[in-house]
C-alpha positions as CSV (number, residue, x, y, z in Angstrom):
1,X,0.0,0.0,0.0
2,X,1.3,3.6,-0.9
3,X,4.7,1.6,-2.3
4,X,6.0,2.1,1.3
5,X,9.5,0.6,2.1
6,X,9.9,-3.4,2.9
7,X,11.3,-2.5,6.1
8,X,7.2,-1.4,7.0
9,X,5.5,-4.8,5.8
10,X,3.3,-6.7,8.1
11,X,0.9,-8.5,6.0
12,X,-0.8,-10.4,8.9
13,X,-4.1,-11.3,9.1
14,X,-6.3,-10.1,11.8
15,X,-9.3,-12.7,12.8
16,X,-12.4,-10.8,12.0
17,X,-13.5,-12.6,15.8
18,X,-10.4,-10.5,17.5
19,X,-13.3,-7.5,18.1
20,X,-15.9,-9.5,19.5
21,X,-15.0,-8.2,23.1
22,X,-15.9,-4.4,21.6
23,X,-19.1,-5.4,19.8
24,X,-22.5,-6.7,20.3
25,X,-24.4,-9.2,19.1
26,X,-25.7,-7.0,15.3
27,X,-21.9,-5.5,15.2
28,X,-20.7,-9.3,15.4
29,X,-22.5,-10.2,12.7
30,X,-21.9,-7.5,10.6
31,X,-18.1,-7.8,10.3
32,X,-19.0,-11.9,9.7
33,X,-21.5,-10.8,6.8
34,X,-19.8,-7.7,5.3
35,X,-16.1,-8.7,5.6
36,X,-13.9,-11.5,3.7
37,X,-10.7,-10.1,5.4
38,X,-8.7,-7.6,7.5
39,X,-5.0,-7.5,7.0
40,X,-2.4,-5.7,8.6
41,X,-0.5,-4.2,5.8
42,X,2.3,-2.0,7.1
43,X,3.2,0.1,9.5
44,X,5.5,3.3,10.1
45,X,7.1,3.8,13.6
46,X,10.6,3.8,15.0
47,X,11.3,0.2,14.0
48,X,10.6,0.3,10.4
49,X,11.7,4.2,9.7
50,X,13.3,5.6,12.1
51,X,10.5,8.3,12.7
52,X,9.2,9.3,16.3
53,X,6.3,11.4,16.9
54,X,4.8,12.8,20.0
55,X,1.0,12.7,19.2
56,X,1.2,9.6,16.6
57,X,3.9,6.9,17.7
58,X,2.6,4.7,15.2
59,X,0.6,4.2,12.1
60,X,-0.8,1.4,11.0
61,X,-2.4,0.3,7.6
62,X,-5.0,-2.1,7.3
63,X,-6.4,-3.3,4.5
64,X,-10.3,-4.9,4.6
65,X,-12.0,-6.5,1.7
66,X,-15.2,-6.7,1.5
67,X,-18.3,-8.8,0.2
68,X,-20.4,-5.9,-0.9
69,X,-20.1,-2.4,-1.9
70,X,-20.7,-0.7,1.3
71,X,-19.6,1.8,3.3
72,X,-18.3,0.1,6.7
73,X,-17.6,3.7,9.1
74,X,-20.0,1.8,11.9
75,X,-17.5,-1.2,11.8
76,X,-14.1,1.0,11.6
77,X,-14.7,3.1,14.6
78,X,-14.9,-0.4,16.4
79,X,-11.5,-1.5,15.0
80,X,-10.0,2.3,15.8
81,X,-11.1,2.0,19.3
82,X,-9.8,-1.3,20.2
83,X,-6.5,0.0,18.6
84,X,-4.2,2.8,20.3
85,X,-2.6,3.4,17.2
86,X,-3.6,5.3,14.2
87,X,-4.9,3.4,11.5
88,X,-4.9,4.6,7.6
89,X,-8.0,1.7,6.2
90,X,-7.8,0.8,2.5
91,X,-11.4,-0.5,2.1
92,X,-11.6,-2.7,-1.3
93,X,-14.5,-4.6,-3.2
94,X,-13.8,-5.9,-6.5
95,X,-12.1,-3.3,-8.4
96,X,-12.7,-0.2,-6.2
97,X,-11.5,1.2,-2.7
98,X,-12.1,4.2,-0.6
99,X,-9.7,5.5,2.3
100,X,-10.1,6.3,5.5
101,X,-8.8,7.2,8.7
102,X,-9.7,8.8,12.4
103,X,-7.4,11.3,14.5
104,X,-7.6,10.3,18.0
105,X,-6.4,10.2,21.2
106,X,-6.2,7.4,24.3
107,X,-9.1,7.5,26.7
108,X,-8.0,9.2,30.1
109,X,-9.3,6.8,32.1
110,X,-9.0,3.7,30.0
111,X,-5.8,2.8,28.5
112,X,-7.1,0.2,26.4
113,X,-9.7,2.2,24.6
114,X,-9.2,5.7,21.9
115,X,-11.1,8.4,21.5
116,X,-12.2,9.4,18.2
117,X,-11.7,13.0,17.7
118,X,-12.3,13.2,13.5
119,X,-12.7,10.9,10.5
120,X,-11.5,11.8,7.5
121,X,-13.1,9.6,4.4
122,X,-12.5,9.5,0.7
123,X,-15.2,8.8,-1.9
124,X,-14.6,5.3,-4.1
125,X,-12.0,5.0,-6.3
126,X,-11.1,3.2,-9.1
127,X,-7.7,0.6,-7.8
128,X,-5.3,2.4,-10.4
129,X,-6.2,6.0,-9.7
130,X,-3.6,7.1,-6.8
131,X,-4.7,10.0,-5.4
132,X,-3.5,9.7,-1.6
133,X,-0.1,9.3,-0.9
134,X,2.4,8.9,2.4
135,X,5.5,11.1,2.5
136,X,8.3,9.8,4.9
137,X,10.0,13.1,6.0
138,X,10.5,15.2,8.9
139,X,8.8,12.8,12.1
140,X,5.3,10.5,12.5
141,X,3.3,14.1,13.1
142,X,4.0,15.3,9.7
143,X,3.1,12.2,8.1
144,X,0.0,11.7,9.5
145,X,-0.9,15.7,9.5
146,X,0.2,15.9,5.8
147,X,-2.1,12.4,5.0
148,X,-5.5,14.1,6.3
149,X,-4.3,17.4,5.0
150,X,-5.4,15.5,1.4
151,X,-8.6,14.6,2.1
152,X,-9.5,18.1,2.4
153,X,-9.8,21.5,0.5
154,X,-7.9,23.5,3.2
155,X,-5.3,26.7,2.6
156,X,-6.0,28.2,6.5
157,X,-5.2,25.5,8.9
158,X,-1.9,25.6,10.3
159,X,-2.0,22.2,12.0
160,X,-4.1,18.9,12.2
161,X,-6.2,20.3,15.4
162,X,-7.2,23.7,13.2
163,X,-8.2,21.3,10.3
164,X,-10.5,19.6,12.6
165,X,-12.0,22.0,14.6
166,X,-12.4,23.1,10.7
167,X,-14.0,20.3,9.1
168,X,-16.4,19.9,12.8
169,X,-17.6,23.5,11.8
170,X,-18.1,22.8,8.4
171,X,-19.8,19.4,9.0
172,X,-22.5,21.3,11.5
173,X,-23.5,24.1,9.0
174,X,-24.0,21.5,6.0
175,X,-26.5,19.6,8.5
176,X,-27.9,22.5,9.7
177,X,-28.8,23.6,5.9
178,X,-29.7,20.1,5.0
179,X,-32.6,20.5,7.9
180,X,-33.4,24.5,7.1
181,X,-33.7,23.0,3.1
182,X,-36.2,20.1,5.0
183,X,-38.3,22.5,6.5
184,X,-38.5,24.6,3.5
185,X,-40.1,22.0,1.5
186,X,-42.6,21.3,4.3
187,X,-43.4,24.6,4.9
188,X,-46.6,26.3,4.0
189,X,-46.8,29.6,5.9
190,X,-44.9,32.3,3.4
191,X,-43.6,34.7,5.6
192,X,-42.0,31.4,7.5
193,X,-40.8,30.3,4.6
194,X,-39.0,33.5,3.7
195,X,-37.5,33.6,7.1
196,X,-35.9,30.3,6.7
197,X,-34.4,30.7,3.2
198,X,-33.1,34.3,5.1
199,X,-31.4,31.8,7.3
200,X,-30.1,29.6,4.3
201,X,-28.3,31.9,2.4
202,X,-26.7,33.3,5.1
203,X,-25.9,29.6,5.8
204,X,-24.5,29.3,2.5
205,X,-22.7,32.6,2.4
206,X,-20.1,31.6,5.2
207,X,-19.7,27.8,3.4
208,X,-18.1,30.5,0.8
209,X,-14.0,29.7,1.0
210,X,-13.7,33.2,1.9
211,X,-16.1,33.6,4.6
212,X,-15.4,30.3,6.1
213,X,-12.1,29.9,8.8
């Protein structure tokens, strides 16, 4: 994955079953019916390049092939939780794959269970288009900074906890104008109608690049 160097291969695979302590009954049976196979692909840390990092000590790829075309974010955030680490998922079926991964943090309390602060997610790609790829420079921060960095459209952020405090914002508004354009068509009174598409544009003004920070 991402031609990284030998010196990073894993290629173990993990038993879908290694999970079943974080999942219940419907989560078990979803990575049984949705999954052929996880594998641990590669992974960057000081062993394999001789990178340190203070946030991100480690990242991990994974690879999971699927049985379907489906999107499998419920089923991730289980496997990103289990794992300390940070985790870059190459999600395949057939002839297609999208990428994702989650910035995170270990629980305070709980050493054995991370905290999910962002997901970052591609949309499906063909196999041979490339359009993601892993620089080895400078220390495990920049890697993994300069990896989400490409999954979004982003000039202002100066570091990874900007671009998410970035994309949170940005996520609220579009829901928020996804349920203003709900009410709209439900709406029958015409002065409450004009209020609410008052409150759309604006909505839409700051999604602008150069409203938006």
């Amino acid at each position: 994955m991402f031609n990284l160097p030998k010196s990073t291969v894993v290629k173990k695979v993990i038993p879908k079953n290694a999970f079943d302590v974080y999942t219940n009954t419907k989560q078990k049976k979803a990575f049984a019916d949705k999954i052929v196979r996880i594998t641990w692909s590669n992974k960057l840390s000081q062993d394999t390049i001789n990178l340190t990092g203070k946030d991100v000590t480690e990242i991990q790829f994974f690879e999971i092939e699927l049985k379907e075309k489906v999107n499998i974010k419920d089923l991730l955030v289980i496997i990103d939780k289990a794992i300390p680490y940070h985790i870059i998922f190459k999600v395949k079926f057939d002839n297609e794959y999208y990428l994702s991964t989650s910035a995170k943090h270990i629980h305070p309390t709980n050493d054995d269970i991370a905290v999910i602060d962002y997901t970052f997610s591609s949309e499906w790609m063909n196999e041979c288009e490339e359009l993601f790829f892993i620089e080895l420079k400078n220390n495990l921060d920049w890697i993994y900074k300069n990896f989400c960095f490409q999954f979004v459209n982003s000039n202002e952020a100066k570091n990874l906890q900007e671009l998410i405090h970035q994309e949170k914002k940005l996520h609220q508004i579009k829901k928020e104008i996804e349920k203003i354009k709900s009410e709209i068509s439900r709406c029958k009174q015409f002065n409450k109608k004009v209020e609410l598409n008052i409150s759309l544009k604006k909505l839409e003004n700051i999604l602008k690049p150069k409203n938006f920070d």
